[in-house]
PALO-201035 format. One record per residue: x, y, z of N, C-alpha, C, CB in turn; chain. Coordinates in Angstrom, 2 decimals, decimal comma. Glycine has a CB too. Layout:
BEGIN
@n.X: X&n.Y: Y&n.Z: Z&ca.X: X&ca.Y: Y&ca.Z: Z&c.X: X&c.Y: Y&c.Z: Z&cb.X: X&cb.Y: Y&cb.Z: Z&chain: A
...
//
This chain:
BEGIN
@n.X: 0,83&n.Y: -1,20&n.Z: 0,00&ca.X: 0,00&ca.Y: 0,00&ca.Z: 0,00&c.X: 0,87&c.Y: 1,26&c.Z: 0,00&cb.X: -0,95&cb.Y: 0,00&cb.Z: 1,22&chain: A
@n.X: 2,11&n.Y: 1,22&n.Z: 0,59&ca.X: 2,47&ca.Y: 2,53&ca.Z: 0,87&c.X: 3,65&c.Y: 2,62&c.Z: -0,56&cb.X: 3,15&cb.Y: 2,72&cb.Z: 2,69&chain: A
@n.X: 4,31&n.Y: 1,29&n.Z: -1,15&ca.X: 4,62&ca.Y: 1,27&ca.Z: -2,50&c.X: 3,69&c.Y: 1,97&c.Z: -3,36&cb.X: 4,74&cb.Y: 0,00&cb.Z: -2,91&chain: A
@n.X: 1,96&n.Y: 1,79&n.Z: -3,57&ca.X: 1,16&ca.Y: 2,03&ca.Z: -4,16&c.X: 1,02&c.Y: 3,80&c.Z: -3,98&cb.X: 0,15&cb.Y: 1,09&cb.Z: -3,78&chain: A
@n.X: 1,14&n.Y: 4,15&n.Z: -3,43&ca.X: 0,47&ca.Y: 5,57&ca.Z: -2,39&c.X: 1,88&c.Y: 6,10&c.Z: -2,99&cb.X: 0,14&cb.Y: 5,48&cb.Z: -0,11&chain: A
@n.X: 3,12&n.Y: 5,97&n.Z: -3,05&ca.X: 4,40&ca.Y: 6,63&ca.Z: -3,67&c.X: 4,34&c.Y: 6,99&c.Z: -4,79&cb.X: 5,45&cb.Y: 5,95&cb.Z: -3,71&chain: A
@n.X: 3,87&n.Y: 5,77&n.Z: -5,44&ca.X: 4,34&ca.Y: 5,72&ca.Z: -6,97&c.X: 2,88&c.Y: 6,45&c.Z: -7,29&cb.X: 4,73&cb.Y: 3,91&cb.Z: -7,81&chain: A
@n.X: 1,78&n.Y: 6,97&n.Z: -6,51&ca.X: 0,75&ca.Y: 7,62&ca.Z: -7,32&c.X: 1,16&c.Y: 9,41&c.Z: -7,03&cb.X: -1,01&cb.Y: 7,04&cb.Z: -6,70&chain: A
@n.X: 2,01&n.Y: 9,49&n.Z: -6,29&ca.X: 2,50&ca.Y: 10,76&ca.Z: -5,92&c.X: 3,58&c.Y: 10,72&c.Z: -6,67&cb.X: 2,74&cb.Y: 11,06&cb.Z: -4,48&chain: A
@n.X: 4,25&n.Y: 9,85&n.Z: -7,15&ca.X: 5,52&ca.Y: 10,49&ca.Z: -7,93&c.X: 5,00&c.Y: 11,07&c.Z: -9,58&cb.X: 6,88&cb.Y: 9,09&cb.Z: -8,11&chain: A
@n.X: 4,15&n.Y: 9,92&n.Z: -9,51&ca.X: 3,52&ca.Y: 10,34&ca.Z: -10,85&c.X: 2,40&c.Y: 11,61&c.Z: -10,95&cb.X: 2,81&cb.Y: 9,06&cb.Z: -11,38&chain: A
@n.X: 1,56&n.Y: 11,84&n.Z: -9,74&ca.X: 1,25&ca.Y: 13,18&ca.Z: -9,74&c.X: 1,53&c.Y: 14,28&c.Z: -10,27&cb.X: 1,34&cb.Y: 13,44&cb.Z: -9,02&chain: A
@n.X: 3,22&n.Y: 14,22&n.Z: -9,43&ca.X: 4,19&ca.Y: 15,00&ca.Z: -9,37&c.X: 4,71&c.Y: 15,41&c.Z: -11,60&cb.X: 5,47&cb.Y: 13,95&cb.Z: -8,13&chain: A
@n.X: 4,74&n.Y: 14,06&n.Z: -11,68&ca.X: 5,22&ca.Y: 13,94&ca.Z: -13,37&c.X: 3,80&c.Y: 14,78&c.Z: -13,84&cb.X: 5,39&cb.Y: 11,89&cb.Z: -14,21&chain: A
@n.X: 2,80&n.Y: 14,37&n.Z: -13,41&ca.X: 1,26&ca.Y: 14,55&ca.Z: -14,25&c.X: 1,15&c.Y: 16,25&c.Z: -13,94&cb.X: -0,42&cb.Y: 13,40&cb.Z: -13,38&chain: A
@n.X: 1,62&n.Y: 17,07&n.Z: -13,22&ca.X: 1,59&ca.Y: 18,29&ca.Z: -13,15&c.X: 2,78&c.Y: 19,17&c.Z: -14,17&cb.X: 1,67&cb.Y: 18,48&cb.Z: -11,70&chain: A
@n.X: 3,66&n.Y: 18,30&n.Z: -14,03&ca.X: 4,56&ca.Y: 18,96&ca.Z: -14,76&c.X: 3,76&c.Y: 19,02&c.Z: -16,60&cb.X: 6,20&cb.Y: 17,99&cb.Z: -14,52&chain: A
@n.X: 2,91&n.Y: 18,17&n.Z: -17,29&ca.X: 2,15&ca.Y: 17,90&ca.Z: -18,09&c.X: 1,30&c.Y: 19,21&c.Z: -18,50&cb.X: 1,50&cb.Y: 16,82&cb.Z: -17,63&chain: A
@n.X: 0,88&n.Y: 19,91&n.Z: -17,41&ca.X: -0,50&ca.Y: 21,61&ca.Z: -17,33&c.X: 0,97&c.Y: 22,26&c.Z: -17,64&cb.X: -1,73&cb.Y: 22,40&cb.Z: -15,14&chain: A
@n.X: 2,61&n.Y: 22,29&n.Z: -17,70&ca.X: 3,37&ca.Y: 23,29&ca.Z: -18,58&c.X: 3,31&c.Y: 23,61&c.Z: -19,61&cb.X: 4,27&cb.Y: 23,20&cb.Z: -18,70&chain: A
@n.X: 3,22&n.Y: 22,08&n.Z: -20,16&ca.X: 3,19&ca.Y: 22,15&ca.Z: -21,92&c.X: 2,21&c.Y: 22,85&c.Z: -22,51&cb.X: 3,02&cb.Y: 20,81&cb.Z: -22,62&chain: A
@n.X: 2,55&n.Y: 23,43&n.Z: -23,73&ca.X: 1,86&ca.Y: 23,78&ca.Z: -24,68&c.X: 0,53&c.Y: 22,94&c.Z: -24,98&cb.X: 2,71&cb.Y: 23,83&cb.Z: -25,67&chain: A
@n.X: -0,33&n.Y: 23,46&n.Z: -25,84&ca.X: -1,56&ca.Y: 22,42&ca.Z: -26,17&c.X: -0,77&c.Y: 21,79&c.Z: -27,13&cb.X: -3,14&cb.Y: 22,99&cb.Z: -26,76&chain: A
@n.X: 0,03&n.Y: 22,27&n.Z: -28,50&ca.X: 0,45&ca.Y: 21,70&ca.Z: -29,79&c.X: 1,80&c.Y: 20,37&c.Z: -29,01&cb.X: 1,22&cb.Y: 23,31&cb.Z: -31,07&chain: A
@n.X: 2,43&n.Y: 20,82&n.Z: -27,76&ca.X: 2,94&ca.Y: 19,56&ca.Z: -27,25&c.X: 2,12&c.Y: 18,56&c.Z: -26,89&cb.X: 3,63&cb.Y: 19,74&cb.Z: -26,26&chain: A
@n.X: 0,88&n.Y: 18,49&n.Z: -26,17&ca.X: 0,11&ca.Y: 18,01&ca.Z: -25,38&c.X: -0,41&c.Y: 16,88&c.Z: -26,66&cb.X: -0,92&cb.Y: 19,17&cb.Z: -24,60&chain: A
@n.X: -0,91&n.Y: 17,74&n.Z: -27,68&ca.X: -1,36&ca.Y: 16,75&ca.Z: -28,72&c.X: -0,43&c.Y: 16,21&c.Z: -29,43&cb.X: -2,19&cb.Y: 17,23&cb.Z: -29,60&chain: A
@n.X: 1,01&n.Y: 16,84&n.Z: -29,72&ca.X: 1,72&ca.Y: 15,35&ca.Z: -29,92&c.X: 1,79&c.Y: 14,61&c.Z: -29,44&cb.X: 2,58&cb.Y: 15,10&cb.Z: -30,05&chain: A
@n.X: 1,63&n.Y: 14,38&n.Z: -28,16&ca.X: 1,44&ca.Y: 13,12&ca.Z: -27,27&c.X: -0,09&c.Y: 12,25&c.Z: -26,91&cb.X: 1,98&cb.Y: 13,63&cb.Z: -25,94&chain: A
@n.X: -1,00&n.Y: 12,66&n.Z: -27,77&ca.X: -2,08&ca.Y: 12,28&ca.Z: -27,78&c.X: -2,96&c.Y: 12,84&c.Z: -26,86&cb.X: -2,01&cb.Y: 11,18&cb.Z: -27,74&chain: A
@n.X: -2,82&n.Y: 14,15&n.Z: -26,12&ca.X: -3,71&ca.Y: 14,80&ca.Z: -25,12&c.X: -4,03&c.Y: 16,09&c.Z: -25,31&cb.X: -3,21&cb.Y: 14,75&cb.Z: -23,90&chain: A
@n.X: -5,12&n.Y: 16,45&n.Z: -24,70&ca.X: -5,44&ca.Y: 17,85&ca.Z: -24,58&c.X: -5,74&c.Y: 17,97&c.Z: -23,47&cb.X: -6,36&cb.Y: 18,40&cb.Z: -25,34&chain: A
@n.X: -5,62&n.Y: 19,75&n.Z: -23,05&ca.X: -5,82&ca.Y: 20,40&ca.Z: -21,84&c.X: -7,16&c.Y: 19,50&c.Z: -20,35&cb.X: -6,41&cb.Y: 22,03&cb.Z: -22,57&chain: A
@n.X: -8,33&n.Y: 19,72&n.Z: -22,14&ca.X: -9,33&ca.Y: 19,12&ca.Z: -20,99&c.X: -8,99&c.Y: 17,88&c.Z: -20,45&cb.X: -10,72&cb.Y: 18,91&cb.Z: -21,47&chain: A
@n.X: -8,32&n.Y: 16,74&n.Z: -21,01&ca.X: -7,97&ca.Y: 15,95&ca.Z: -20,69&c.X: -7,11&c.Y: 15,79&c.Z: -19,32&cb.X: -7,65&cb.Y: 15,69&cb.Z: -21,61&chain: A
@n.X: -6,52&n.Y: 16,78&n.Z: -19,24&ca.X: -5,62&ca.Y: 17,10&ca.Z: -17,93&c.X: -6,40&c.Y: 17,40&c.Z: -17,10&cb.X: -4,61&cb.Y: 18,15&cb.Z: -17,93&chain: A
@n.X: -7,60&n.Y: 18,34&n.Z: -17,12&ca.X: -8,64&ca.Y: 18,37&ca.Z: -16,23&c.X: -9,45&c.Y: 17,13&c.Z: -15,84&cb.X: -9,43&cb.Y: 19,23&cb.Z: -16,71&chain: A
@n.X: -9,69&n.Y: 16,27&n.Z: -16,56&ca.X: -10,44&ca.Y: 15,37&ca.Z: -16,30&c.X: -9,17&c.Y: 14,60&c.Z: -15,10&cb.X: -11,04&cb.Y: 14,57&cb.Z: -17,81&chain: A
@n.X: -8,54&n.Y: 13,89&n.Z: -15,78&ca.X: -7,77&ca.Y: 12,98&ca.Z: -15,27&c.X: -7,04&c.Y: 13,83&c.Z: -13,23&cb.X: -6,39&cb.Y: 12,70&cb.Z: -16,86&chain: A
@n.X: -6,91&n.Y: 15,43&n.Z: -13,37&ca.X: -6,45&ca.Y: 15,87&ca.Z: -11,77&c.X: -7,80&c.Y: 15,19&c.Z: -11,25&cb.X: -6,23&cb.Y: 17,89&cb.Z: -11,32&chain: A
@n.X: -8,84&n.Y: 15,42&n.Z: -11,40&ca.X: -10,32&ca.Y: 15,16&ca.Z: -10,85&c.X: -9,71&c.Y: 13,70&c.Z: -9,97&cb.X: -11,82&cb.Y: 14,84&cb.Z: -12,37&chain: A
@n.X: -9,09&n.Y: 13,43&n.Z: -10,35&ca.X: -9,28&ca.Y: 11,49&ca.Z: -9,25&c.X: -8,81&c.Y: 11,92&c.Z: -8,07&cb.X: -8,04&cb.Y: 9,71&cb.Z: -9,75&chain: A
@n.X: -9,20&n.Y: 11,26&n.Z: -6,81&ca.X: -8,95&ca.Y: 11,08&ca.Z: -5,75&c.X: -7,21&c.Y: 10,83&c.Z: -5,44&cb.X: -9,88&cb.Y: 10,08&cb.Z: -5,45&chain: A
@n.X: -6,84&n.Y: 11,84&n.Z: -4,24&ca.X: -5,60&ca.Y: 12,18&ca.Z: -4,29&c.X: -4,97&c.Y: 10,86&c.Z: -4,48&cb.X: -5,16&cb.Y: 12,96&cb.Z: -3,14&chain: A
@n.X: -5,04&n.Y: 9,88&n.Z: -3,60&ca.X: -4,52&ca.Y: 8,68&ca.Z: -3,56&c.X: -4,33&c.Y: 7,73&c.Z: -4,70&cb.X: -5,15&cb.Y: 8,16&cb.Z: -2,76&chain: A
@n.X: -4,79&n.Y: 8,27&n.Z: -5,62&ca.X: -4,66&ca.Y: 7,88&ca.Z: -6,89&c.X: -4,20&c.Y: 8,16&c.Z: -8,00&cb.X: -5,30&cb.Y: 7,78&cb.Z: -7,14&chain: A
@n.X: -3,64&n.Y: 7,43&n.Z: -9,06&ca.X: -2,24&ca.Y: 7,60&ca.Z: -10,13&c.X: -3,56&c.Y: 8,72&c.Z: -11,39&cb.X: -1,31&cb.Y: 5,24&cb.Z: -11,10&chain: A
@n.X: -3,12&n.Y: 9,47&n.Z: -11,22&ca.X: -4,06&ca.Y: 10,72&ca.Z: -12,44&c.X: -3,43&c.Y: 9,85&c.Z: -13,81&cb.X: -3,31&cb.Y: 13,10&cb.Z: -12,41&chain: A
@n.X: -2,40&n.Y: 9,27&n.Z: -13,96&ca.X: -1,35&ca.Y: 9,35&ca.Z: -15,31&c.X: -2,02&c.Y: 7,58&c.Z: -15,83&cb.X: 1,02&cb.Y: 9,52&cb.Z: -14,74&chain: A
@n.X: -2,82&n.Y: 6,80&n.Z: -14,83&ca.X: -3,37&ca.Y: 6,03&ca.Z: -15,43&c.X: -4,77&c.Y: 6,24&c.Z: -15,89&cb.X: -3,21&cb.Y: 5,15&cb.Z: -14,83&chain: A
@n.X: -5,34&n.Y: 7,42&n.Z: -15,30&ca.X: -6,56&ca.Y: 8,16&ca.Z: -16,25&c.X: -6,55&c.Y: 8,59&c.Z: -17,18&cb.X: -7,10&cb.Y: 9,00&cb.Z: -15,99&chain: A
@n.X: -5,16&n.Y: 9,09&n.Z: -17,94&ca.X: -4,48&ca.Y: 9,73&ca.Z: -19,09&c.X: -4,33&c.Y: 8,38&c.Z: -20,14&cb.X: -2,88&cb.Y: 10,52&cb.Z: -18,59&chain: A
@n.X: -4,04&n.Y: 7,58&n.Z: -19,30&ca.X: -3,64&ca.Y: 6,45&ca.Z: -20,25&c.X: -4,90&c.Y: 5,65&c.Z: -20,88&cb.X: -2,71&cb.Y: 5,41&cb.Z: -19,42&chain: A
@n.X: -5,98&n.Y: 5,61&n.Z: -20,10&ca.X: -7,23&ca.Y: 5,46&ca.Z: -20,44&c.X: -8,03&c.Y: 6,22&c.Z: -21,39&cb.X: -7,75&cb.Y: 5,50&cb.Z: -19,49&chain: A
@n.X: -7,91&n.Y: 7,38&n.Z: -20,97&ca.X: -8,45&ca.Y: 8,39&ca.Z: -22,11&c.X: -7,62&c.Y: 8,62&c.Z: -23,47&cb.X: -8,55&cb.Y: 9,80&cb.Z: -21,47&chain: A
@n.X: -6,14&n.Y: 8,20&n.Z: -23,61&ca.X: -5,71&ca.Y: 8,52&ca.Z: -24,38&c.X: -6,11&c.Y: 6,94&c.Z: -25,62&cb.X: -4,32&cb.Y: 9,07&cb.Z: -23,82&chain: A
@n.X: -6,13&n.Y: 6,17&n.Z: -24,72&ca.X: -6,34&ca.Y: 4,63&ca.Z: -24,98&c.X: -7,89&c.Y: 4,28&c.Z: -26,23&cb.X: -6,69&cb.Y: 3,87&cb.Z: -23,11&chain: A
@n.X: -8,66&n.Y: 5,21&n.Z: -25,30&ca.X: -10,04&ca.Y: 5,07&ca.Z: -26,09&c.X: -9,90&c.Y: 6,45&c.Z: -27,20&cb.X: -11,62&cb.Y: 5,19&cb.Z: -24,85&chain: A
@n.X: -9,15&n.Y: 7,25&n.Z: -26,82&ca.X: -9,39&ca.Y: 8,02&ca.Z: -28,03&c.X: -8,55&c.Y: 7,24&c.Z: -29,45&cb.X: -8,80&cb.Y: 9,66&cb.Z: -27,69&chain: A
@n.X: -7,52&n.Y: 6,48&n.Z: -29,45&ca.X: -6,56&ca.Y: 5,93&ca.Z: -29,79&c.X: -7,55&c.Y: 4,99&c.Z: -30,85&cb.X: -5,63&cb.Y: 5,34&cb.Z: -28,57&chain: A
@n.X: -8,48&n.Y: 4,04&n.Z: -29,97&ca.X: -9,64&ca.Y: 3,20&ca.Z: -30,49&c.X: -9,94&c.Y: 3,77&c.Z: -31,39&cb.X: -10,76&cb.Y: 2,92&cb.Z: -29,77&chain: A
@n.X: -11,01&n.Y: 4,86&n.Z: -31,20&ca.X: -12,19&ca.Y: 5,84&ca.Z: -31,75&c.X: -11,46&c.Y: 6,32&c.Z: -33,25&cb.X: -12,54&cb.Y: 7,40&cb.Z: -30,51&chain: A
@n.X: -10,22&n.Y: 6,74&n.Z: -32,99&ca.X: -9,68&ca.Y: 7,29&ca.Z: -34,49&c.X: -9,31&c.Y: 5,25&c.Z: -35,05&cb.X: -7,62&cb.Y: 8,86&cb.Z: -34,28&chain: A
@n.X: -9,32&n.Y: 4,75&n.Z: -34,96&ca.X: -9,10&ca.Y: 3,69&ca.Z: -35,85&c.X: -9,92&c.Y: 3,00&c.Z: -36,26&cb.X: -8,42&cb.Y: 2,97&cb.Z: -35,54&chain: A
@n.X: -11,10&n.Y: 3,33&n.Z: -35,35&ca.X: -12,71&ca.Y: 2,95&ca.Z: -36,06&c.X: -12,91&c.Y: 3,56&c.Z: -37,04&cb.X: -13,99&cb.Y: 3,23&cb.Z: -35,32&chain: A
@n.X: -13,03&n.Y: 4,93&n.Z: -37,14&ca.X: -13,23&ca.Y: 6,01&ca.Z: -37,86&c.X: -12,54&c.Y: 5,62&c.Z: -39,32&cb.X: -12,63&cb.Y: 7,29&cb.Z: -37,10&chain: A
@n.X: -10,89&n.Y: 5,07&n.Z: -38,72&ca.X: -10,14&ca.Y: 5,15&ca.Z: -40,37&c.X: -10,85&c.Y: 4,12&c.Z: -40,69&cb.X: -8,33&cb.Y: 4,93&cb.Z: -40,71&chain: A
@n.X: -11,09&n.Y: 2,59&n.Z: -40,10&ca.X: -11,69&ca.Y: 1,72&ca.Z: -40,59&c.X: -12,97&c.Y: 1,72&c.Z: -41,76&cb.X: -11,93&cb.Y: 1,26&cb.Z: -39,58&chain: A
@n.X: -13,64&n.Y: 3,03&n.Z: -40,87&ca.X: -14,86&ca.Y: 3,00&ca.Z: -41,81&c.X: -14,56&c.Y: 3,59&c.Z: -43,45&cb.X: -16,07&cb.Y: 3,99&cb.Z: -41,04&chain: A
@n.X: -13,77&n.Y: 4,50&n.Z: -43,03&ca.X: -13,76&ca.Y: 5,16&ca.Z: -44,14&c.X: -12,83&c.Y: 4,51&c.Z: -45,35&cb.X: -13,36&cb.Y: 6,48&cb.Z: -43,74&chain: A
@n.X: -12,06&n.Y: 3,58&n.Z: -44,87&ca.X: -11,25&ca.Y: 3,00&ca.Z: -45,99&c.X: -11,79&c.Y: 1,94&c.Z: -46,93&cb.X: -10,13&cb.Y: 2,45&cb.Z: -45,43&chain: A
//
C-alpha cells in the first residue's frame, strides 16, 4: 500500500509537470488540456497518469474505427 500511495505521488508529481506544456505539445502526445482536467479530478490517492492512459487509450480506439470505416 504505501509502495502504491508513492508511486501515485511520484507520478502526480510527473502529471503536473504535463499543465506546462503547450496544447500543440500536449497533442503530440495524444492529449489535450481538458484531458488534464479530467484525469487531476481522481482522488488524491490515486495515479491521475493512469486516467491519461485510459483516455488517451479510447481516443486511440475511436480514431481507428473512424479510419476503418472510411477505408
Amino acid at each position: 500500500a504505501v509502495a502504491n500511495t508513492y508511486r501515485a505521488w511520484k507520478n502526480r508529481r510527473a502529471f503536473y509537470r504535463l499543465g506546462e506544456m503547450s496544447d500543440a505539445e500536449l497533442a503530440d502526445i495524444g492529449l489535450t488540456r481538458a484531458d488534464l482536467h479530467v484525469a487531476v479530478a481522481v482522488p488524491f490517492g490515486r495515479d491521475p497518469t493512469a486516467k491519461l492512459r485510459a483516455i488517451a487509450g479510447d481516443r486511440a480506439e475511436t480514431i481507428k474505427d473512424l479510419a476503418r470505416k472510411v477505408a
